[in-house]
C-alpha positions as CSV (number, residue, x, y, z in Angstrom):
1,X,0.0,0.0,0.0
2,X,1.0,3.6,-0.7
3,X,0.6,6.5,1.6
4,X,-0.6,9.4,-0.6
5,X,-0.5,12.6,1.1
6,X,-3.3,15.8,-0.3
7,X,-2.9,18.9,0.7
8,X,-5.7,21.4,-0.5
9,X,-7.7,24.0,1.3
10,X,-10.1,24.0,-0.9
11,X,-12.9,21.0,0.3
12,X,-14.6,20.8,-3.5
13,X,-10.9,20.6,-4.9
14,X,-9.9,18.1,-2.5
15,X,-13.0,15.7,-3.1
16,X,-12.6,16.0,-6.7
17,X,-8.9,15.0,-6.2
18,X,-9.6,12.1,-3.5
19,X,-12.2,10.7,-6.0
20,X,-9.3,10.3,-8.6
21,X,-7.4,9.0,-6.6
22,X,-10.0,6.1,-5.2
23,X,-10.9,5.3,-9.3
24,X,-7.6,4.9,-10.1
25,X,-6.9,2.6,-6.9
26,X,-9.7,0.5,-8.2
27,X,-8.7,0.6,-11.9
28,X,-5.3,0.1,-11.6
29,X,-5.4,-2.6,-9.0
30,X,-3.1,-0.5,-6.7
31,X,-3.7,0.3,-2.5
32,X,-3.9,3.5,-2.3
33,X,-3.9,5.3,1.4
34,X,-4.8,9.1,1.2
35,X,-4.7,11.6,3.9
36,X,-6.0,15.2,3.5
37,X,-4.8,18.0,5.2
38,X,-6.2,21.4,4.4
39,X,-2.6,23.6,5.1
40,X,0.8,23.7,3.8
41,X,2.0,23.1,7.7
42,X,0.8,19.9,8.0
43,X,3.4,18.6,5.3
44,X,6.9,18.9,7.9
45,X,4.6,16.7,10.2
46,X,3.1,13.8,7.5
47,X,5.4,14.1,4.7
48,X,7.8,11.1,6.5
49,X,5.0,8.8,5.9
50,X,3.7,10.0,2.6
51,X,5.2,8.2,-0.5
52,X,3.4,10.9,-2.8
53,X,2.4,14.3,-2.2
54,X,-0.5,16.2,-4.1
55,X,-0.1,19.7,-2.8
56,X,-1.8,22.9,-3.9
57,X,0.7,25.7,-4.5
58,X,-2.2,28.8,-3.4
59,X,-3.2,28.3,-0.1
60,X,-3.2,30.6,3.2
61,X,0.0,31.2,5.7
62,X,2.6,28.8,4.6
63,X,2.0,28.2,0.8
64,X,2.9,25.1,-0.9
65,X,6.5,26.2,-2.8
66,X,7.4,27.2,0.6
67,X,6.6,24.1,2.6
68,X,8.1,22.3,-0.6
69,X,11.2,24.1,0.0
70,X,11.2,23.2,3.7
71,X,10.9,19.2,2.7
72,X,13.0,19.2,0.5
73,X,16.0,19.8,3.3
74,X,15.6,17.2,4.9
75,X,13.5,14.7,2.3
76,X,15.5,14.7,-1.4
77,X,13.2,11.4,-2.7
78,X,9.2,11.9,-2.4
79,X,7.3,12.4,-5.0
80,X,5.4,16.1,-5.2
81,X,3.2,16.9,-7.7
82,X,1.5,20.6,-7.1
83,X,-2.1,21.5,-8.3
84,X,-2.4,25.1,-9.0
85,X,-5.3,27.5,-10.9
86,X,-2.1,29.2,-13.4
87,X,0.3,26.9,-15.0
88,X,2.9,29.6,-14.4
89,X,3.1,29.2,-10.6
90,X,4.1,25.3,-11.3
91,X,6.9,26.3,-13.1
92,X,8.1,27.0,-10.0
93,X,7.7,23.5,-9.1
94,X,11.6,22.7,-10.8
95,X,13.2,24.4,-7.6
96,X,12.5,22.1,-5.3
97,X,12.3,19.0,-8.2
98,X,8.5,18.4,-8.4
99,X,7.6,15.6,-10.6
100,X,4.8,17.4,-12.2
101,X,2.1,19.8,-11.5
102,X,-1.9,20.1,-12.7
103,X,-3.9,23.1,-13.4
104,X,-7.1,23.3,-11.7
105,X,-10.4,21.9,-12.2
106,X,-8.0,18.6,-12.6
107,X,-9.5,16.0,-15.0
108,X,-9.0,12.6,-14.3
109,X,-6.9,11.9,-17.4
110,X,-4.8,14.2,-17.2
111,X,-4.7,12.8,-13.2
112,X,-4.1,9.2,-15.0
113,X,-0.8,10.9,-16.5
114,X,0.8,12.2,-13.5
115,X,-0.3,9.0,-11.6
116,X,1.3,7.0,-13.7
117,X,4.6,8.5,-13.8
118,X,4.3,8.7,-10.2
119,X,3.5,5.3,-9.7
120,X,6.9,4.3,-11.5
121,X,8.7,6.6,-8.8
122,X,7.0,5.4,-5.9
123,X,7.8,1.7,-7.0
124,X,11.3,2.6,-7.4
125,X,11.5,3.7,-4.0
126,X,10.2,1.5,-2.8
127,X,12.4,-1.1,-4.0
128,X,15.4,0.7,-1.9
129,X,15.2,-1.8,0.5
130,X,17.6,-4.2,2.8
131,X,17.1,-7.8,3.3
132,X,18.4,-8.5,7.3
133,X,18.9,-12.1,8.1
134,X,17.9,-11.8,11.3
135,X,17.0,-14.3,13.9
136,X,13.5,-14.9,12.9
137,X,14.6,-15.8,9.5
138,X,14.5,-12.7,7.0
139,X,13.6,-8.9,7.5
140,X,13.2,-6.6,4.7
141,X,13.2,-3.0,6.0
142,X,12.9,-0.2,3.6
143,X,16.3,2.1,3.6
144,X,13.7,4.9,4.0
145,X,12.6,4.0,7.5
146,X,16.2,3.0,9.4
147,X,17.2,5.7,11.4
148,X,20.7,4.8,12.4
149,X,22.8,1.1,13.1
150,X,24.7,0.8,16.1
151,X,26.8,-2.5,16.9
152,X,26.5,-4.3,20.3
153,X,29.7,-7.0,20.2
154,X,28.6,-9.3,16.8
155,X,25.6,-7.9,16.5
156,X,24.0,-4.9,14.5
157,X,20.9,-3.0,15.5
158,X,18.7,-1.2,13.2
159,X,16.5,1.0,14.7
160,X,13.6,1.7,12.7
161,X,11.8,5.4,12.6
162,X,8.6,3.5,13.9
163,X,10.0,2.6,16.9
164,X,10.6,-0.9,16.1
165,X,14.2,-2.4,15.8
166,X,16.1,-5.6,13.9
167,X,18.8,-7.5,14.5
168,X,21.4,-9.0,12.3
169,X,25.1,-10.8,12.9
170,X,27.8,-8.4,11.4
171,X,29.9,-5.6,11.2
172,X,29.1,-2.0,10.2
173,X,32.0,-2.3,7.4
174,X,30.0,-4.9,5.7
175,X,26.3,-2.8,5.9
176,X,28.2,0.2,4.8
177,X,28.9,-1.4,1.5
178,X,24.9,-2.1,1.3
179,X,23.6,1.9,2.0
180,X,23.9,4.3,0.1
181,X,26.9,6.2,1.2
182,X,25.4,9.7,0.1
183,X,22.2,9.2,2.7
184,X,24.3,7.3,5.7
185,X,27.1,8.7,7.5
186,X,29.2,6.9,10.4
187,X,29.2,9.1,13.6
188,X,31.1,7.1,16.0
189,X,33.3,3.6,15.5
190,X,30.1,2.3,16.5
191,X,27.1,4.0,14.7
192,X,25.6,5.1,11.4
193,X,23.3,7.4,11.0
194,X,20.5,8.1,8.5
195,X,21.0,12.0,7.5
196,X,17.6,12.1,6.2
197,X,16.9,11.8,10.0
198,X,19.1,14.6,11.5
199,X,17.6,17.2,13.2
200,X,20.6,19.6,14.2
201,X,24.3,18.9,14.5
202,X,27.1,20.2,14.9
203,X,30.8,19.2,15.3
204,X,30.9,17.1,18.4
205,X,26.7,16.0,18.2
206,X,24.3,14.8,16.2
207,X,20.1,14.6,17.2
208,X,17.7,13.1,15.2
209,X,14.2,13.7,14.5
210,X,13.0,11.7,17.8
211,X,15.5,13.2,19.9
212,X,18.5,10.8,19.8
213,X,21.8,12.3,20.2
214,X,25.0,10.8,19.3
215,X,28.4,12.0,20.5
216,X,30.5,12.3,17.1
217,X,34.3,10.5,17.4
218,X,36.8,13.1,17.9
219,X,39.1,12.0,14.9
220,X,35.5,12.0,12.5
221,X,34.6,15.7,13.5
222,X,35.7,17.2,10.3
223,X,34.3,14.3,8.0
224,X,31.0,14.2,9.5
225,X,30.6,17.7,9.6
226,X,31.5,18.0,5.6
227,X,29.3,15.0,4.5
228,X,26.4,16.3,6.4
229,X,26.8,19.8,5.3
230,X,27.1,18.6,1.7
231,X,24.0,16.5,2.4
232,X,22.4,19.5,3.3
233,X,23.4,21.8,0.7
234,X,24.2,25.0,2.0
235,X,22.2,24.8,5.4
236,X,25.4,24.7,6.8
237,X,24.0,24.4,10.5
238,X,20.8,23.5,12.4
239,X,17.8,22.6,10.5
């Protein structure tokens, strides 16, 4: 199933959308999960969980190219498509790497279209995955959803942004090899973290999203520092 996340103050807008999206699900044999949200702010709070984002660009107090932006910091991967009244606002949509945009009273072909391409996206994503041989047999946790490894003896723990956590036998060499070094970065001689999951660091700490902090080792100061400020573009500091 797909988490689909709408954004749209307007209630007749958002219907019209959520009925596309419930005709497709049915014609295209594909679970699709939609929440609706009628402002821009509730994107920074629901866009971890969304693996699509239908967001209007017009809409009151934080507009959608701003909230956009915001994402985009700390979320380089989800799809967005923006629904606007004028085409030229969407142009605007290629800063922060929209996959498309549609103008306003939306058809549902020209929904079909954008679905489509978006489908192929979200299916790619979703294939980031890692297969864990744990001790229950096999674990297949999305890449997405681990927010750092840490290694206890033998064993490596992968804590999981729902809470949850896996176990597997090995060393955090041998994962390294199997994430994608531009997302992880190793804090400590004993933990990597996801940098899609970093709330504010600086030299000498790291805290996530739920609060963790990490310590960073004193002789990978200047390393972390550099691949997390590349990661973050030119944010430089606290997010």
């Amino acid at each position: 199933m797909y988490q689909v996340l709408l954004l749209e103050d307007s209630p007749a807008a958002a219907q019209s959308l959520l009925a596309h999206v419930r005709r497709y699900s049915r014609e295209h044999d594909v679970e699709l999960a939609v929440t609706w949200r009628d402002s821009a702010r509730s994107l920074v709070e629901l866009s971890e969980k969304a693996d699509l984002i239908l967001m209007d660009i017009e809409m009151p107090g934080l507009d959608g190219m701003e909230a956009a932006t915001l994402m985009r910091t700390f979320d380089a991967t989800t799809p967005i498509i923006f629904v606007t009244n004028l085409a030229q606002f969407a142009v605007r949509g290629y800063e922060v790497d929209a996959l498309d945009f549609m103008v306003k009273p939306v058809s549902y072909g020209a929904f079909c279209m954008r679905m489509d391409k978006a489908l192929r996206v979200m299916e790619r994503n979703a294939s980031r995955s890692l297969v864990l041989k744990t001790q229950g047999g096999i674990t297949v946790v999305r890449v997405s959803e681990i927010a750092y490894i840490d290694s206890h003896g033998h064993d490596l723990q992968f804590h999981l942004t729902d809470g949850q956590t896996a176990v597997e036998r090995g060393t955090l060499a041998s994962v390294e090899e199997r994430l994608p070094a531009m997302q992880f970065v190793r804090v400590s001689k004993g933990t990597i973290v996801n940098m899609v999951q970093i709330k504010r660091y600086r030299s000498s700490e790291v805290v996530l999203l739920d609060g963790t902090t990490f310590a960073v080792g004193r002789t990978m100061r200047t390393s972390v520092v550099e691949k997390v400020n590349a990661f973050f573009g030119t944010l430089g500091g606290a997010r």
